[in-house]
C-alpha positions in Angstrom: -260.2 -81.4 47.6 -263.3 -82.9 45.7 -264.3 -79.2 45.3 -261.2 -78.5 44.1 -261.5 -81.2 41.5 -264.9 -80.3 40.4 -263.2 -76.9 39.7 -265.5 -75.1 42.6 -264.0 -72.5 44.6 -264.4 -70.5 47.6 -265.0 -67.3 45.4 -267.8 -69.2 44.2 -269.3 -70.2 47.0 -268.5 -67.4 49.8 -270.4 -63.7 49.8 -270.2 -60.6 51.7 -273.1 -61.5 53.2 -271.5 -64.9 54.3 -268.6 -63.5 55.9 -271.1 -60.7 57.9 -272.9 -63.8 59.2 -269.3 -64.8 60.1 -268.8 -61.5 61.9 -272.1 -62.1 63.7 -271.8 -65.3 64.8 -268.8 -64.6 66.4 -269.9 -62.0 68.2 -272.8 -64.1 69.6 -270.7 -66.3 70.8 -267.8 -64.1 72.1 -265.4 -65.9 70.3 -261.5 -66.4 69.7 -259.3 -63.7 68.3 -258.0 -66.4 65.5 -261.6 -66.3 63.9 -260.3 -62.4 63.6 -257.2 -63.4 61.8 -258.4 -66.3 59.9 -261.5 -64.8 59.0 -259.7 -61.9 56.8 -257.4 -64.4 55.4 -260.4 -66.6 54.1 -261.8 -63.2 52.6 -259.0 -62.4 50.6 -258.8 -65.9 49.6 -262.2 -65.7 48.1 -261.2 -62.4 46.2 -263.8 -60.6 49.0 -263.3 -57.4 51.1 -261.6 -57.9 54.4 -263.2 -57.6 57.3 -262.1 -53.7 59.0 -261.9 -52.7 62.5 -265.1 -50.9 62.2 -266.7 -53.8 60.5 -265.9 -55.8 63.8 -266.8 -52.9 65.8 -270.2 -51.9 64.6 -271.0 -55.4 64.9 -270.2 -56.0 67.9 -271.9 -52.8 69.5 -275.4 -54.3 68.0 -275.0 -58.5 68.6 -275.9 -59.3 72.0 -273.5 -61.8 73.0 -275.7 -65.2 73.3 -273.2 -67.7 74.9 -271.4 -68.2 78.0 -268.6 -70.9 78.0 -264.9 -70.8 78.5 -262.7 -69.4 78.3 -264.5 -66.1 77.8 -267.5 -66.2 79.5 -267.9 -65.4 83.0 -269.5 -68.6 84.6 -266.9 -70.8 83.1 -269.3 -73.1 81.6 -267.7 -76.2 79.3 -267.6 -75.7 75.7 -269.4 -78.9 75.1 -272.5 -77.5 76.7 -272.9 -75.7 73.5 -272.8 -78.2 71.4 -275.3 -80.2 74.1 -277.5 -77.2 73.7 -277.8 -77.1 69.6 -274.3 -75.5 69.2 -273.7 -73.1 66.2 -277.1 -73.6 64.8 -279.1 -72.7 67.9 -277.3 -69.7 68.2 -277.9 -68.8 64.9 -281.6 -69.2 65.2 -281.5 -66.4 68.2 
């Protein structure tokens, strides 16, 4: 909301190249299908491109997937292990 007052919007603050780190992120982590839906919503909202199917795809086939935690990951380790272990900014170091 204090954005919103200072007249600063998302359009004005989010890029392509944002959103990609988005799309790469998520992949590294092997995350939730919402970030999928929410993601293109967020987009639009900032007058950007929408993330495609091949967009997600291509990604995918190149980002190893870093962490394992549930519930996608095969070990079943607790989600608050990544955040223990430097969370989202570790992974986006690697």
């Amino acid at each position: 909301m204090a954005l919103e007052e200072r007249g600063i919007h998302m359009r004005d603050i989010l890029t392509e190249a944002s959103i990609r780190n988005a799309l790469v992120t998520h992949a590294a982590f092997g995350g939730s299908t919402n970030l999928i839906l929410h993601l293109a919503a967020v987009a639009h909202a900032a007058g950007l491109r929408r993330p495609s199917r091949d967009d997600w795809a291509a990604v995918n086939a190149r980002v190893l997937r870093l962490v394992d935690v549930l519930p996608n990951g095969p070990h079943n380790y607790p989600t608050v292990q990544v955040f223990l272990a430097g969370g989202v900014p570790e992974v986006m170091l690697h």
